[in-house]
Backbone as CSV, one residue per row, in Angstrom:
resi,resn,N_x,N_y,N_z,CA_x,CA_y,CA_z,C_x,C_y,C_z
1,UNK,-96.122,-17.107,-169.781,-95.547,-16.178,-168.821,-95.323,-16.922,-167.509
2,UNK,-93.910,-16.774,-166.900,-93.832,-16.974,-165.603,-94.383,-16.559,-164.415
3,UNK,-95.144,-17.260,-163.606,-95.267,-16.859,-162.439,-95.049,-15.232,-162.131
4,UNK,-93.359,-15.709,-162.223,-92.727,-14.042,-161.671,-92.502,-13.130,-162.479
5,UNK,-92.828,-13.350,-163.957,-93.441,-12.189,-164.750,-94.652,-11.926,-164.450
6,UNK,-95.483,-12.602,-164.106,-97.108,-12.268,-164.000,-97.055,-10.937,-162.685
7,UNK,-96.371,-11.695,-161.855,-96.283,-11.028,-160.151,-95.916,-9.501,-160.787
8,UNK,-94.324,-9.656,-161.361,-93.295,-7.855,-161.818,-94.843,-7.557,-162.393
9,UNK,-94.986,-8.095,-163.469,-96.346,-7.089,-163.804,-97.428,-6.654,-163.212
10,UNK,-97.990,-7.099,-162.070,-99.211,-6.896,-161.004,-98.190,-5.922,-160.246
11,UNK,-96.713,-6.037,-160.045,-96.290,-4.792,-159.016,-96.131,-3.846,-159.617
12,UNK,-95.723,-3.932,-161.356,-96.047,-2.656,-161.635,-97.416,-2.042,-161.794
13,UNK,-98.656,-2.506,-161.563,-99.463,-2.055,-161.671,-99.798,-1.423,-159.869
14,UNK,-99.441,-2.001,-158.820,-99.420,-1.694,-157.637,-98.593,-0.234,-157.634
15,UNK,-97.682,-0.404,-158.419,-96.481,1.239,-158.388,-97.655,2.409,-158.825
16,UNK,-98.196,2.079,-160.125,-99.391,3.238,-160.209,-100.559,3.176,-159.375
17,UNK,-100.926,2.500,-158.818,-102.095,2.859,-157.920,-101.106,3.724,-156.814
18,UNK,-100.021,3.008,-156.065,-99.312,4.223,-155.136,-99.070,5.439,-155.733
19,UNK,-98.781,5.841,-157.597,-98.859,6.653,-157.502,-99.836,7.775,-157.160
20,UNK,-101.101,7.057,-157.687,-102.252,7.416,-157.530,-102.785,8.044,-156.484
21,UNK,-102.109,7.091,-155.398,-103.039,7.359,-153.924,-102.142,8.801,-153.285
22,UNK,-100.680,8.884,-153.922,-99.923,9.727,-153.359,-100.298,11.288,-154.040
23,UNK,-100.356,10.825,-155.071,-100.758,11.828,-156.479,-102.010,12.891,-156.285
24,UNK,-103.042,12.336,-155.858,-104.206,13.199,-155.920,-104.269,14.055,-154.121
25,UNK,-103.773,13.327,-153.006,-103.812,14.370,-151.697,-102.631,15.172,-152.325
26,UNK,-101.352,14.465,-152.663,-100.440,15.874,-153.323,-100.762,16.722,-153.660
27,UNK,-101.663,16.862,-154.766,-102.062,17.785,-155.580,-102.845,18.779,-154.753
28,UNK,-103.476,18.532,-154.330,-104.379,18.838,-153.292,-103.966,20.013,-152.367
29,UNK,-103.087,19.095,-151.795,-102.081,19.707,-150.824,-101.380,21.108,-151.478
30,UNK,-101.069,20.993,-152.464,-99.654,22.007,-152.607,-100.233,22.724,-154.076
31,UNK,-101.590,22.335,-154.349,-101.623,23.258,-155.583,-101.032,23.146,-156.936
32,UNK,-102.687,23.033,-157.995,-101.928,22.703,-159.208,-100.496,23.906,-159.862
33,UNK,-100.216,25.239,-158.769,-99.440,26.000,-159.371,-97.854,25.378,-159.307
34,UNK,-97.863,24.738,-158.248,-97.008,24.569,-157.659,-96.504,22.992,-158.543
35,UNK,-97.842,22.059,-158.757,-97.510,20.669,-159.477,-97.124,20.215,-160.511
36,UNK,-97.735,21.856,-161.057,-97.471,21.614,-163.010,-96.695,22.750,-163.109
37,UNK,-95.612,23.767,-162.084,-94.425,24.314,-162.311,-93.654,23.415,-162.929
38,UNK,-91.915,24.088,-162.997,-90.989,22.906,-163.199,-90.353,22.960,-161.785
39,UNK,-90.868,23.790,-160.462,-90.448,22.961,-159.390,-88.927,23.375,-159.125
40,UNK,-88.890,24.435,-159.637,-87.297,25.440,-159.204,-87.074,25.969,-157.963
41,UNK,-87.984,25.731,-157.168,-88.352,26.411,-155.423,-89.103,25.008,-155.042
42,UNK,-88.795,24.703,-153.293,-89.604,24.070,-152.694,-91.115,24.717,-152.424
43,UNK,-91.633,24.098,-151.949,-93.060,23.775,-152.308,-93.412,25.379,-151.143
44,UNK,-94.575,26.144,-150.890,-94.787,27.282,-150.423,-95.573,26.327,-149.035
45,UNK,-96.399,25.069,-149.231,-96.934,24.733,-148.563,-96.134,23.653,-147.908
46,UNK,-96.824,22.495,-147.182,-95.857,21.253,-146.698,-97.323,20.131,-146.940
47,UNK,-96.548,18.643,-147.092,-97.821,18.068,-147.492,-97.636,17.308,-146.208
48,UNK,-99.278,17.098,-146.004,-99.855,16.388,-144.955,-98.836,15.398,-144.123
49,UNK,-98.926,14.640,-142.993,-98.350,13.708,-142.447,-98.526,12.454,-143.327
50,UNK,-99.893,12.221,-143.654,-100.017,10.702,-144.560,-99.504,10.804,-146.112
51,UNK,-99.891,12.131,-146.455,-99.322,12.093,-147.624,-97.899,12.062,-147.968
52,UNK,-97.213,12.736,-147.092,-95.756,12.281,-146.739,-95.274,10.943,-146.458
53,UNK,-96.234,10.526,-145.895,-95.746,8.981,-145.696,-95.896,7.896,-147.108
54,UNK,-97.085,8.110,-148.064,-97.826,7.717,-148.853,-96.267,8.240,-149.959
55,UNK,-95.682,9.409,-150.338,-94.353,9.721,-150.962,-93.559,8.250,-150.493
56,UNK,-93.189,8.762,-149.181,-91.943,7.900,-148.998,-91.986,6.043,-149.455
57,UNK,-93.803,5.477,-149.423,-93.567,4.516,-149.540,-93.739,4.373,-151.164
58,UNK,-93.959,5.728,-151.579,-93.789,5.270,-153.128,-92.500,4.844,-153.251
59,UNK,-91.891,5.589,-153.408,-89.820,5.754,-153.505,-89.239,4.890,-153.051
60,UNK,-89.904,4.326,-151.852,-89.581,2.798,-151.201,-89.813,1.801,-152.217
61,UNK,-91.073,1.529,-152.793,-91.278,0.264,-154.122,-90.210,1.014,-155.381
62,UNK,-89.956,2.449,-155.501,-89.206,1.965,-156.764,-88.270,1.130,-156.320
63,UNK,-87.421,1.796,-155.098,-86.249,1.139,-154.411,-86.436,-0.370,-154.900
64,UNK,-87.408,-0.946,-154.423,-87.684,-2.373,-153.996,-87.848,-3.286,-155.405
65,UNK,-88.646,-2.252,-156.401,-89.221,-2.478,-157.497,-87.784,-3.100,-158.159
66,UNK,-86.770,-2.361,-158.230,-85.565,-2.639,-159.156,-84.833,-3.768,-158.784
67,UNK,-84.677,-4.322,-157.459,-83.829,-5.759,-156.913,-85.132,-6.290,-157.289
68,UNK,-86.222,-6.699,-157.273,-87.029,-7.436,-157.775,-87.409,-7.938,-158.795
69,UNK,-87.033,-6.741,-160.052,-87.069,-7.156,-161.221,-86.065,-7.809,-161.594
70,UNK,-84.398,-7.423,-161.132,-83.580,-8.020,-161.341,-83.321,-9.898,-160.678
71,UNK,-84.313,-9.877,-159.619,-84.634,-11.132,-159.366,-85.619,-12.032,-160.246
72,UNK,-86.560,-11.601,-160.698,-87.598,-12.451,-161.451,-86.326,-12.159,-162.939
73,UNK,-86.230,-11.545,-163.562,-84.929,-11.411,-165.000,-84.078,-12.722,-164.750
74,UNK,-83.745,-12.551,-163.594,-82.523,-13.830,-163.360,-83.005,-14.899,-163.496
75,UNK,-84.145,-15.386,-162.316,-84.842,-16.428,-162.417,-85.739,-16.911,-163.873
76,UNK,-85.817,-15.725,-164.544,-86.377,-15.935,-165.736,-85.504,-16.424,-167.055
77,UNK,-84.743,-15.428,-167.291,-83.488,-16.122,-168.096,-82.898,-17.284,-167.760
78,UNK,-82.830,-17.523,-166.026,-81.583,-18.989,-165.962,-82.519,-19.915,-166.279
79,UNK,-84.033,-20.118,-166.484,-84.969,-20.561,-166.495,-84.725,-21.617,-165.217
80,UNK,-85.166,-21.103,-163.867,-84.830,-21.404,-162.888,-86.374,-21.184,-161.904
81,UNK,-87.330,-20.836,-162.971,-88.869,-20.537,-161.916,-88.924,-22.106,-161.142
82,UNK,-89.994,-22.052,-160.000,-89.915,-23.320,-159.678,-91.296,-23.154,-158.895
83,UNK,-91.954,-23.982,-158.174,-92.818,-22.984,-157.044,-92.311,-22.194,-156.339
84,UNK,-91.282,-22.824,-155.793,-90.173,-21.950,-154.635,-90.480,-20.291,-154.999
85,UNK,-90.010,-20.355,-156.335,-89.311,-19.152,-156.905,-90.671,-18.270,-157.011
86,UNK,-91.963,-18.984,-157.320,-93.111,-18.447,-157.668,-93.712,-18.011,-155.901
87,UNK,-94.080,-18.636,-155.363,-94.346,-18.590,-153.856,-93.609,-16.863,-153.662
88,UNK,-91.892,-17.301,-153.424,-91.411,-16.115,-153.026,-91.742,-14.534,-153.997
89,UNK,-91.963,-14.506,-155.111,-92.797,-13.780,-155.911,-93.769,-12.951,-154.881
90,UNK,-95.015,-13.961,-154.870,-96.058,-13.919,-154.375,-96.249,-13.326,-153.143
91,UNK,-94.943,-13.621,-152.253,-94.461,-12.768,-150.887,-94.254,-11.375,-150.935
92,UNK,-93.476,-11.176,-152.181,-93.230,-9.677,-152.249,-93.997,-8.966,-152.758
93,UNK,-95.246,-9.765,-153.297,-96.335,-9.057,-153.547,-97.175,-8.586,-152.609
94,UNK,-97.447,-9.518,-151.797,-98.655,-9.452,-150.807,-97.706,-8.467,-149.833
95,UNK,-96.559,-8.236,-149.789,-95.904,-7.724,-148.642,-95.467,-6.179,-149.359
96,UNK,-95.803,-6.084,-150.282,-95.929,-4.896,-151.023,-96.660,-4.123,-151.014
97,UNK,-97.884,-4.600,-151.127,-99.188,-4.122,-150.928,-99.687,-3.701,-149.374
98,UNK,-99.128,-4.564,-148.226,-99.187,-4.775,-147.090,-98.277,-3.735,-146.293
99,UNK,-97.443,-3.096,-147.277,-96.546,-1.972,-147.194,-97.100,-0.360,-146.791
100,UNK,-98.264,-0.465,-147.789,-98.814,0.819,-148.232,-99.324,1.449,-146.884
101,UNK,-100.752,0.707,-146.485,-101.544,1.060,-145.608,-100.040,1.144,-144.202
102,UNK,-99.574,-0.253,-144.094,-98.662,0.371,-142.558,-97.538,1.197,-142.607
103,UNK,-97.225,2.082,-143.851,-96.354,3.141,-144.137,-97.484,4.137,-143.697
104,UNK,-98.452,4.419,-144.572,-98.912,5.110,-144.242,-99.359,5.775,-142.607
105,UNK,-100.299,4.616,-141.951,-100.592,4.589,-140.853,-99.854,4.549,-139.806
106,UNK,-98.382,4.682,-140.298,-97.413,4.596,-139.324,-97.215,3.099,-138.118
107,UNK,-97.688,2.195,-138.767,-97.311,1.135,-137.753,-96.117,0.504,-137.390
108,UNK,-95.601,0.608,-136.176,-94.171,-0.209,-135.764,-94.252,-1.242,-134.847
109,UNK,-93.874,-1.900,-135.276,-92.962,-2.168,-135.867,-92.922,-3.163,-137.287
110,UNK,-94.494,-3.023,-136.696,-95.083,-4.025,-138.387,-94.648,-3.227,-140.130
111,UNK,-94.305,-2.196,-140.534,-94.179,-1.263,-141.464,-92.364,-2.328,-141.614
112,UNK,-91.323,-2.261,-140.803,-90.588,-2.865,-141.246,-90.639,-4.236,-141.426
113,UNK,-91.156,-4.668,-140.417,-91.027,-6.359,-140.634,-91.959,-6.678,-142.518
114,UNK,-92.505,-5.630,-142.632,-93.543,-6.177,-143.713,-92.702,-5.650,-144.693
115,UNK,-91.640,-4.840,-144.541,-90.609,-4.235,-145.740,-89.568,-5.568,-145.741
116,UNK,-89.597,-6.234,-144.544,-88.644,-7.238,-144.707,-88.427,-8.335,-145.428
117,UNK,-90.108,-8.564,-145.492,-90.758,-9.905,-145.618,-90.373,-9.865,-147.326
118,UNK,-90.684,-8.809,-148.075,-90.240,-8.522,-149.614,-89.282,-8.573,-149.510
119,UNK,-87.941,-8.021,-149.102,-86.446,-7.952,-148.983,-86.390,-9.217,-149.144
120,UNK,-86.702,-10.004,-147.923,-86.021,-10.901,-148.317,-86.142,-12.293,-149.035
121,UNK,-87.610,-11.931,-149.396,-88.012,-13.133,-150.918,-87.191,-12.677,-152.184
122,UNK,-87.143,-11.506,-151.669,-86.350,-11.039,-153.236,-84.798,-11.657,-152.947
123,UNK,-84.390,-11.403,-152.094,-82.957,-12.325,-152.032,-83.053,-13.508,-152.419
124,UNK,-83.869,-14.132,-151.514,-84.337,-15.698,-151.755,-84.334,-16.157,-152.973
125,UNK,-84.664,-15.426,-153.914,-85.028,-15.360,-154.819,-84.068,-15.830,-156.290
126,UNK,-83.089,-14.652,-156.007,-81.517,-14.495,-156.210,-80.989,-15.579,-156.145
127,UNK,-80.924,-15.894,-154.928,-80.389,-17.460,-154.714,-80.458,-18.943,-154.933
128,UNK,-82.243,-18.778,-154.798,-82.744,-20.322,-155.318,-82.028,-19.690,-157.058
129,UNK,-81.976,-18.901,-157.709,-81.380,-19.171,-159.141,-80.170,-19.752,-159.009
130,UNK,-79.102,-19.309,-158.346,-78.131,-19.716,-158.393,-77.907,-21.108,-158.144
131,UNK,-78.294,-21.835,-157.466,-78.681,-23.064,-156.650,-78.626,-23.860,-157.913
């Protein structure tokens, strides 16, 4: 396994712990009537400030999740891993994770720069293949 298969697979395991962390104040919040409906009406309640935030940065990694995979696929098929390619991996990991807590906690301007820092290994990424 590549590097940046090892990494896609540790972020998909990072996607379920966010779901996790988002999953159980949800529930919480708005009631199993409301969780295990099918959700034909908005919610009667509103969920928390963090837990709202804790949503958005889920939806943010799928976002992120999908140019990423399509970056390690590329780099994987052109058989193009390198350290380079592994390193930048490793960026969008740690900057993934590094995502959670300053989404949550609302930090600025660190919450984007740390959305950036993945963006743009994942480009990087893209490119050292082409190269």
């Amino acid at each position: 396994m590549t590097p940046e298969l090892l990494v896609l697979a540790l972020a998909g395991l990072l996607q379920s712990v966010q779901f996790a962390l988002f999953a159980v104040p949800a529930n919480r919040a708005l009631g199993p009537g409301y969780t295990m409906s099918a959700r034909d009406r908005p919610p009667s309640r509103a969920l928390g400030l963090r837990t709202a935030r804790l949503q958005r940065a889920l939806a943010n990694h799928f976002e992120g999740l999908i140019l990423f995979t399509l970056a390690v696929v590329i780099v994987t098929l052109a058989d193009q891993s390198t350290g380079w390619t592994a390193l930048l991996a490793w960026i969008y990991l740690a900057a993934r994770i590094a995502y959670v807590p300053a989404y949550a906690l609302g930090w600025r301007p660190g919450r984007s720069l740390i959305w950036m820092a993945g963006y743009l290994a994942t480009v990087l990424m893209i490119l050292a293949a082409l190269v």
